[in-house]
C-alpha positions as CSV (number, residue, x, y, z in Angstrom):
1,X,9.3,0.7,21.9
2,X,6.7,-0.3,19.3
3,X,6.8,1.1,15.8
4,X,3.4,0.5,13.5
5,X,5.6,0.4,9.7
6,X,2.8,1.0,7.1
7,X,3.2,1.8,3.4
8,X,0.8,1.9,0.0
9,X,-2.2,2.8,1.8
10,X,-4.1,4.0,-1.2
11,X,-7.1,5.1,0.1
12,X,-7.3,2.6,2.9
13,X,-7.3,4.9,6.1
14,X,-9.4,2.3,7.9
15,X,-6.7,-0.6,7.8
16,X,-4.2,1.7,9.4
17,X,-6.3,2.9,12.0
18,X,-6.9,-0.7,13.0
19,X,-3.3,-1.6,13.1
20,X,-2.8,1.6,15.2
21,X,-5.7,0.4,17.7
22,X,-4.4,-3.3,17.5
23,X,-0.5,-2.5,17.7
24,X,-0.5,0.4,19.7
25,X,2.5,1.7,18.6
26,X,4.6,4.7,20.1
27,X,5.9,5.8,16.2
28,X,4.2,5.3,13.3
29,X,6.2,5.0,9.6
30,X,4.4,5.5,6.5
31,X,6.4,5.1,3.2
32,X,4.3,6.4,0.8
33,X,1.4,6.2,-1.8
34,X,-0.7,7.5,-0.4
35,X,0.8,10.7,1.9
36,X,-2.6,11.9,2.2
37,X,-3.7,9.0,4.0
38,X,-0.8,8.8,7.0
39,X,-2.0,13.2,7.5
40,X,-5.4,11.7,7.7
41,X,-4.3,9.3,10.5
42,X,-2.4,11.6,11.9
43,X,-5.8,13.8,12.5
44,X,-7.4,10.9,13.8
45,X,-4.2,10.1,15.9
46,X,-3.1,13.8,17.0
47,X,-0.9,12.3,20.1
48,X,0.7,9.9,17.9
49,X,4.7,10.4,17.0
50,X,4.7,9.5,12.6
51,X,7.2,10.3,10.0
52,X,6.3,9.6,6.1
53,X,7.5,9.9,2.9
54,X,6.0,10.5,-0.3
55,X,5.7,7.9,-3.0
56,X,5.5,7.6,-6.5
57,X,1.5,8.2,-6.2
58,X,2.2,11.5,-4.3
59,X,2.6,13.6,-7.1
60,X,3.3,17.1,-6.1
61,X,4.8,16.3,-2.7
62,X,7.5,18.2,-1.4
63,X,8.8,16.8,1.0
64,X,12.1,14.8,1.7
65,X,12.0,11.1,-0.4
66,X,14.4,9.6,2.0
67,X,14.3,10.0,5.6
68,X,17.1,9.3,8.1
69,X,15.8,8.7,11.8
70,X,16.7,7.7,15.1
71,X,14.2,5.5,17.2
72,X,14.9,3.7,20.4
73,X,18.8,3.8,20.0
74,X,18.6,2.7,15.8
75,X,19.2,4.4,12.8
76,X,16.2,3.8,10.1
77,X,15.9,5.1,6.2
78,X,12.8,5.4,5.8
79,X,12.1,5.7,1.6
80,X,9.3,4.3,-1.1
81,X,11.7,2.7,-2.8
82,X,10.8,3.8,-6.6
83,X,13.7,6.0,-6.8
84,X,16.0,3.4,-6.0
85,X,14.6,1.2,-8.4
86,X,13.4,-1.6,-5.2
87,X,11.1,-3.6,-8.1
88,X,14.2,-4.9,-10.0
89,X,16.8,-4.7,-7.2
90,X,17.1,-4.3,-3.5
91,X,21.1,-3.4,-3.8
92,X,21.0,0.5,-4.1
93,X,18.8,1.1,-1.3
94,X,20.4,-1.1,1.0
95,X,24.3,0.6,-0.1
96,X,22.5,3.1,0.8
97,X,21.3,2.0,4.1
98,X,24.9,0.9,4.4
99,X,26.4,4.1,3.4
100,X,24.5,6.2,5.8
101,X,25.3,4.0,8.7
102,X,21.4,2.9,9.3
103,X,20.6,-0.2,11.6
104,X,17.1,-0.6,9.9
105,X,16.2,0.2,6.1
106,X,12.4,0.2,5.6
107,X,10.7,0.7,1.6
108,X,7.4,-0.2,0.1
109,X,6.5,0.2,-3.8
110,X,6.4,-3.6,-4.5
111,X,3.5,-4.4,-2.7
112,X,4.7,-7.8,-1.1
113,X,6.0,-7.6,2.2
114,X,10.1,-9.4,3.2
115,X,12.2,-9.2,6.4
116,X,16.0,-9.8,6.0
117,X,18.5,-9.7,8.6
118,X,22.1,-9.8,7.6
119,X,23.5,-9.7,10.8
120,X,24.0,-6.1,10.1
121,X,21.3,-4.4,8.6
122,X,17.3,-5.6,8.7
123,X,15.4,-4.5,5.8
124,X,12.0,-4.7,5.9
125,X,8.8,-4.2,3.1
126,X,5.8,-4.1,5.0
127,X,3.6,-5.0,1.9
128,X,0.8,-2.8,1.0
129,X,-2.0,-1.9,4.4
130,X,-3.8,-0.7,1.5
131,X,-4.9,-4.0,-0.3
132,X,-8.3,-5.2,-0.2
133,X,-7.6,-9.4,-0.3
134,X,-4.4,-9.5,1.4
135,X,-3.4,-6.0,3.8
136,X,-0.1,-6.1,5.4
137,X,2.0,-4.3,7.8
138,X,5.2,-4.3,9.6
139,X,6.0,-3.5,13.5
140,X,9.5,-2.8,14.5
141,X,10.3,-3.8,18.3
142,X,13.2,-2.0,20.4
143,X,13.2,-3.4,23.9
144,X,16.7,-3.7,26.2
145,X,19.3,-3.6,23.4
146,X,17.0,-5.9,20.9
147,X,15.1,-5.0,17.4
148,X,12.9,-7.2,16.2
149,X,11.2,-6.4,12.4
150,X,8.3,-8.5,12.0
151,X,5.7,-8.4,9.0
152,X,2.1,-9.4,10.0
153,X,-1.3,-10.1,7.7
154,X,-4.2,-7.9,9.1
């Protein structure tokens, strides 16, 4: 299973549907600034399985800030990241992560894309799909028992 991990967007609908037609993903993550975008991929994608969160940019937005999946056999939260302060310090999200028994924790916010793997837990930043000099994305990989997060320039 392929999953296309996009976040801060704003405005660039164009870089995510190339990363859809590149990566062909069966799941699609988008974690935020800008919500409207992923529901305008989502039109353009109407077979394809996403799941977003709002950001700090989504003003308004009602739905859920933190999201708690299962994909191909592993646990993700999904979140922007702003409420749990990820610009100063990764620590609350990933207790949280920890708490809620997740195999994968996924933000954005920052802008500059990371991969950890602590043997327990990958956390990933996919960067921001939306920036004009430097767009980047993440893809999550299940296959036979195996994750892989990976973080790729477009």
């Amino acid at each position: 299973m392929k999953i296309l991990v996009l976040s801060d967007s704003h405005g660039n609908v164009n870089n995510m549907v190339h990363c859809v037609e590149m990566v062909q993903p069966q799941h699609v993550l988008h974690l935020g600034d800008c919500i409207r975008d992923a529901e305008e991929l989502q039109r353009l994608f109407p077979d394809l399985s996403m799941t977003m969160v709002p950001g700090n940019c989504d003003w308004g937005r009602t739905e859920q800030g933190e999201v708690l999946l299962e994909l191909g056999g592993q646990r993700i939260l999904m979140m922007h990241g702003h409420t749990r302060s990820v610009k100063h310090t990764t620590m609350n999200a990933r207790y949280a992560a920890m708490e809620l028994g997740a195999d994968i924790l996924l933000f954005g916010h920052t802008h500059y894309s990371t991969v950890d793997y602590d043997g327990t837990l990958y956390t990933m930043n996919p960067g921001s799909i939306g920036d004009y000099h430097a767009p980047t994305y993440g893809v999550i990989t299940i296959e036979s028992g195996r994750t892989d997060c990976s973080v790729y320039r477009l």
